[in-house]
N, C-alpha and C positions, 0 to 999 in steps of 0.2 A: 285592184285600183290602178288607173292611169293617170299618165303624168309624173307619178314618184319620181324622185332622182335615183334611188336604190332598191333591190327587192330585198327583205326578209328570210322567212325562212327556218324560224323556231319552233318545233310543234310541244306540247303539255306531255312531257311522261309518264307513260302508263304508269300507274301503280304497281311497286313491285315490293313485296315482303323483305325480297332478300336484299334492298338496297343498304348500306350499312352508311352509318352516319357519321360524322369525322366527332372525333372524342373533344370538343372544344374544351369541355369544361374541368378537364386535366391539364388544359392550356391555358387558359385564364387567367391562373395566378403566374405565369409567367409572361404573358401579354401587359398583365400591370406593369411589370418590372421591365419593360422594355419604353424606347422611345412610341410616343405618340404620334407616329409616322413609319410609311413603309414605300419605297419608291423601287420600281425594278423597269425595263423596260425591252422590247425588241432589239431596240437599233436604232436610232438617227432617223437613218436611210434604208432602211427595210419597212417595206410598207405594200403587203399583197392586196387585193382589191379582189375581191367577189363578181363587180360590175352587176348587171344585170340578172346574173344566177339567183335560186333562193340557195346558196349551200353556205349561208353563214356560219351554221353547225361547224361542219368540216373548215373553213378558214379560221373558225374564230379556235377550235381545239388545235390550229396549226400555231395559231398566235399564244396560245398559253405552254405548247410546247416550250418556241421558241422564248417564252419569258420567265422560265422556268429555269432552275439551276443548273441545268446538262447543259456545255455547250454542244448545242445543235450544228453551227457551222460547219463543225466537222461533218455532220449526216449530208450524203451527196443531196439528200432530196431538198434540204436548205440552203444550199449552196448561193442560188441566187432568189429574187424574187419571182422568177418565173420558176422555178423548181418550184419553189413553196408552194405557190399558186396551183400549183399541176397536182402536186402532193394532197392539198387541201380537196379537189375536185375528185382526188381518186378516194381519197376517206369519206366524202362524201356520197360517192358511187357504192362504193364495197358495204356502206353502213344500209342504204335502203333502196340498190336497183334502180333508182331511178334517174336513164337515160337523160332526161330533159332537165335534169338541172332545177328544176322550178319546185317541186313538190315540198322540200322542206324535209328535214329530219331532226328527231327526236336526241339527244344533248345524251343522254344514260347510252343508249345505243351507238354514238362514236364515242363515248370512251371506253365502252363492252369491245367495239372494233380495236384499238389501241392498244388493249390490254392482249387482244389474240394475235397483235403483231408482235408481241413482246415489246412495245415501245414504252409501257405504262405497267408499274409493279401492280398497283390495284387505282381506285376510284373513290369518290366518297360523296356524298351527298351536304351540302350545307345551305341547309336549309331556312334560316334565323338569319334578319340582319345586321347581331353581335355575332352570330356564330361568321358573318362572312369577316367582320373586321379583326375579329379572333385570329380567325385563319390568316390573312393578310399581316399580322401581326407576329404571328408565328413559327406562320408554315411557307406558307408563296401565294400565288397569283389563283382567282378564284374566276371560273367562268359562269357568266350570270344572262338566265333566258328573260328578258321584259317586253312587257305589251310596250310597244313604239308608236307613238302618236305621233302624228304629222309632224306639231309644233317640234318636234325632237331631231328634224331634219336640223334645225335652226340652231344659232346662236344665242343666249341669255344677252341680252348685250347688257344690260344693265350689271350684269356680275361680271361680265368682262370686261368694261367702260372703270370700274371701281377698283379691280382687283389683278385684271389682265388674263391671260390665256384663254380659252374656250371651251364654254358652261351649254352643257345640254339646256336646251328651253323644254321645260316639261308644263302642258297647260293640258291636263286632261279633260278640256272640254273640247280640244279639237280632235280630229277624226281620229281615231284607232285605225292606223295601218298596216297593223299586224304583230308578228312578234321574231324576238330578236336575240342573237346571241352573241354578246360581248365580253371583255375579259378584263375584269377588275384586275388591274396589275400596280393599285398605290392605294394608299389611303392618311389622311392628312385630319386627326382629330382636334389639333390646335393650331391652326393656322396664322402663320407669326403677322400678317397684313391686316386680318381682323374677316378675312371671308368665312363663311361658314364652311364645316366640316365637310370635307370629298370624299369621294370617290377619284380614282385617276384612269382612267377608262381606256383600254386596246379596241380600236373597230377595226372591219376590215372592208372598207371604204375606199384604200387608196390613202390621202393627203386629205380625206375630209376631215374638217374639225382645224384642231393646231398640226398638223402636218400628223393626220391618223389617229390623235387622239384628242380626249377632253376632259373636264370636270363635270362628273355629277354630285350634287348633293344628298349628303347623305340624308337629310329629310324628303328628299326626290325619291331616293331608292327605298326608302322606308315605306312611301308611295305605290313604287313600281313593283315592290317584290311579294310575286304571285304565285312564281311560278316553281323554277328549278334550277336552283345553283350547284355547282359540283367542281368537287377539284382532283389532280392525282400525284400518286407517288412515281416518278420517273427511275427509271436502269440508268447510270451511267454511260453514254455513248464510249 
């Protein structure tokens, strides 16, 4: 498709037996017993962009690194945003060969890559859209593959006009332009303004959205969730 402002770049993971699945439901009853809210973030001012690449994959497992409990800063390769940025292109490259940047890779396969850097204890699958707020509840930041629809370029403004910050527009009858890998890194099931329950969303855009990030709704992503979510256990840098 042309004209986009960004490319994509999330492809459907093969089926795999051995994928193992995050034990949510030994977490559950401690999810209750916690607040009804989970906020974590990048940085401010840390904000890599992909630009015209499809290696969301790779950018966006660089953003859940970095949102993730290790401080990275120390890791020379996040040092700044262009490190990141280089960093993300090379996990991108080492995951599936391909030179040109455009093809797109598979989400199970850079964190199979991660895990043989030693950057990633293991991986996990989560697959339920309790099982992802479970996890954000419990454990950390969850990276999430969704069919992207044009409208999804956009602003909701009606949820933003009411509530403030910036709301994914999800209208699934506008074009399907592909698919996308982003990193749930909040989640907000009682909303003290009266908006509906979030998501809090890492892209890796740049400053699109509220300066890189945004709100989806969680009856959006109850929507959206087709495909393949996955989180991981991090080594202490």
């Amino acid at each position: 498709m042309s004209g986009l402002p960004y490319r994509l770049g999330a492809k459907r993971d093969r089926p795999d037996p051995r994928d193992r699945l995050l034990d949510v439901t030994a977490r559950a009853p401690q999810a209750a017993l916690l607040d009804r809210k989970f906020y974590t973030m990048v940085g401010p001012d840390f904000r890599i962009n992909q630009g015209n690449e499809g290696t969301c994959v790779g950018h966006g497992d660089t953003n859940l690194l970095m949102a993730g409990a290790s401080e990275h800063r120390l890791y020379p390769d996040f040092a700044t945003e262009e490190s990141a940025h280089q960093f993300a292109r090379r996990l991108y490259f080492e995951t599936t060969g391909d030179s040109t940047y455009q093809q797109g890779a598979y989400p199970r396969d850079a964190c199979a890559k991660l895990k043989e850097w030693g950057l990633i204890d293991s991986y996990w699958s989560v697959p339920q859209v309790d099982d992802v707020i479970t996890t954000l509840l419990t454990f950390g930041p969850v990276g999430l593959a969704l069919p992207w629809y044009v409208s999804m370029y956009d602003d909701h403004r009606t949820l933003s006009k009411v509530h403030g910050n910036w709301w994914i527009k999800v209208n699934m009858e506008s074009e399907l332009a592909g698919y996308h890998w982003i990193v749930a890194t909040g989640v907000d099931l009682d909303p003290d303004d009266g908006a509906p329950p979030w998501l809090r969303i890492q892209n890796s855009w740049g400053t699109w959205g509220a300066n890189g990030t945004a709100r989806l709704t969680i009856e959006n992503f109850r929507r959206l969730n087709i495909w393949d979510n996955w989180t991981f256990a991090e080594k202490p840098f």
